[in-house]
C-alpha positions as a Python dict, from the first residue, in 0.01 Angstrom:
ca = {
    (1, 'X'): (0, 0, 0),
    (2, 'X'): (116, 341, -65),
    (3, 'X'): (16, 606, 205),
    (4, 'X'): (-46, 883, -101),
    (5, 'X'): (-256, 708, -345),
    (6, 'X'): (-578, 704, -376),
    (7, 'X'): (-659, 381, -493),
    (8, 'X'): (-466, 235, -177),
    (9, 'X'): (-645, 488, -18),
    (10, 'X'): (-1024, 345, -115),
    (11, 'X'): (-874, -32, -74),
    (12, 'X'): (-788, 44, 282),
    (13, 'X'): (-1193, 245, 353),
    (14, 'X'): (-1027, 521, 402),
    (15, 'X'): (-1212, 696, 146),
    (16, 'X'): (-1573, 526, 57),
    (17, 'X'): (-1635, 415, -309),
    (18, 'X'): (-1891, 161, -435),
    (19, 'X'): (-1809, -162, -427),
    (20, 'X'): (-1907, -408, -676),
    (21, 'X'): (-1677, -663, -618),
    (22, 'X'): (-1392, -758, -316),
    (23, 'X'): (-1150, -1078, -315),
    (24, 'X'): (-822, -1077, -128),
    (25, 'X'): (-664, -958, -449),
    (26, 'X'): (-938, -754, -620),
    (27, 'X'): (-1139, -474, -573),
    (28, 'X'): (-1417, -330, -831),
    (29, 'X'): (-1613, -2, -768),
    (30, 'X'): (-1862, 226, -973),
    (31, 'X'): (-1642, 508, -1117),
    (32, 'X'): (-1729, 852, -961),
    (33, 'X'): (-1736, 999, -1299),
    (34, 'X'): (-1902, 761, -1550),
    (35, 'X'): (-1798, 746, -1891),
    (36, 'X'): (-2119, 491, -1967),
    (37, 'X'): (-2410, 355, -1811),
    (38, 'X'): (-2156, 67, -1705),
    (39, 'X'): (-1842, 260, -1558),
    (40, 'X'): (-1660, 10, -1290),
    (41, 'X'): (-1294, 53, -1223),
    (42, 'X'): (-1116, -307, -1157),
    (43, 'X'): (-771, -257, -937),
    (44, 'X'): (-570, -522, -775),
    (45, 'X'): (-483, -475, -394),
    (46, 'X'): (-170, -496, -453),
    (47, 'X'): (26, -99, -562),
    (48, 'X'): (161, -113, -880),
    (49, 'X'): (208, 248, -1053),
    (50, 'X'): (184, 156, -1384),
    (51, 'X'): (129, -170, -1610),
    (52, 'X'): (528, -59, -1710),
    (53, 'X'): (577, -169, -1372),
    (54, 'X'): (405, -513, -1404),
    (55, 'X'): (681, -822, -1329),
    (56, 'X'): (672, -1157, -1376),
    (57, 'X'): (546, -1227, -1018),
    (58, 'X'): (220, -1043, -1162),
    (59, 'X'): (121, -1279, -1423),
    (60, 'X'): (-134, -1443, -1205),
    (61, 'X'): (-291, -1139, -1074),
    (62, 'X'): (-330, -985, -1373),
    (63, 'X'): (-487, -1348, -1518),
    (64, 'X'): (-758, -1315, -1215),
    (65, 'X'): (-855, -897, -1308),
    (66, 'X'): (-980, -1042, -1647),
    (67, 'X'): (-1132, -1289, -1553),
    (68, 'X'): (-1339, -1033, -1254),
    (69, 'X'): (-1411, -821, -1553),
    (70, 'X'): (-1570, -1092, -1717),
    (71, 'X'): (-1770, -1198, -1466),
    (72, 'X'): (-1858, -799, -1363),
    (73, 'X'): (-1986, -754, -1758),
    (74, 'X'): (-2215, -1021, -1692),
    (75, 'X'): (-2307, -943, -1355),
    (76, 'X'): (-2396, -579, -1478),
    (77, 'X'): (-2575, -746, -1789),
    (78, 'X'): (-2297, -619, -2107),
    (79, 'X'): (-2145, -909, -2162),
    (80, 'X'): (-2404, -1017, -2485),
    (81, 'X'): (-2382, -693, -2645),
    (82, 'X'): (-2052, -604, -2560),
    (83, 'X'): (-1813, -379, -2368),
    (84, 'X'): (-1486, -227, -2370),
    (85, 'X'): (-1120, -243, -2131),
    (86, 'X'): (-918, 31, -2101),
    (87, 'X'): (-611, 59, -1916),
    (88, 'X'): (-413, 367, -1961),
    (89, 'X'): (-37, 345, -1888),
    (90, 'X'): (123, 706, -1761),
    (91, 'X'): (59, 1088, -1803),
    (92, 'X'): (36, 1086, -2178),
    (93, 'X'): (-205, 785, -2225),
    (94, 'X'): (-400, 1022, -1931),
    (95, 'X'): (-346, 790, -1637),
    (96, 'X'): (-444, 1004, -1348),
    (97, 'X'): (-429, 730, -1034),
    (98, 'X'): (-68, 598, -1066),
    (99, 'X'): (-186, 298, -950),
    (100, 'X'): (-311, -26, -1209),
    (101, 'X'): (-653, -15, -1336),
    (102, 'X'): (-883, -111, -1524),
    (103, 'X'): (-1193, 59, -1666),
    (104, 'X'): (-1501, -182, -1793),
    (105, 'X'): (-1748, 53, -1993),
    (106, 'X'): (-2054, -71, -2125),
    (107, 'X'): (-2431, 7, -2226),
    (108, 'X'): (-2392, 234, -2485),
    (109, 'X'): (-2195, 176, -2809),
    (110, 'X'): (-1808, 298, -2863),
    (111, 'X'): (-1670, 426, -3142),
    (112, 'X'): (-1310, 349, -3327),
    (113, 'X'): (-1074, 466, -3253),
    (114, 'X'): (-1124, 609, -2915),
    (115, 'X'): (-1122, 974, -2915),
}
């Protein structure tokens, strides 16, 4: 956990999000600022800045987020028509929480490419 991020921040209750979804390595809440109908960002518990910053170790965990975001598009009824992941990797690519995540949008339709 790192004492300055927010993320870390929600995982630990210091700051209250809505949860959709908790294992010991997983959390899943309703983005504060929805992009879609469907807006949930997926984040593993453990702090890892960037997917730069994934290692081998991380194979596993990363394995187990997409299969959560599977299960959360059905859950949250997208899976049939479809949805998209996005995972945006530092300041240019407009990562704002330096901290792995994952955004599932669905319930509307996306364009190509993303704007």
């Amino acid at each position: 956990m790192a004492a300055d991020c927010l993320f870390c921040r929600i995982i630990s209750q210091e700051i209250p999000s809505d949860i959709v979804y908790e294992d010991d390595a997983v959390l899943a809440f309703r983005d504060i600022n929805p992009q879609a109908p469907v807006h949930i960002l997926v984040i593993p518990k453990k702090h890892i800045p960037t997917i730069a910053d994934l290692e081998d170790v991380d194979k596993e965990l990363m394995g187990h987020i997409h299969l959560v975001i599977k299960k959360l598009a059905e859950q949250e009824g997208v899976a049939e028509e479809g949805y998209r992941v996005v995972v945006n990797c530092r300041e240019s690519a407009a990562q704002s929480v330096f901290h792995v995540h994952f955004h599932l949008l669905g319930g509307r339709s996306f364009g190509w490419p993303p704007g």
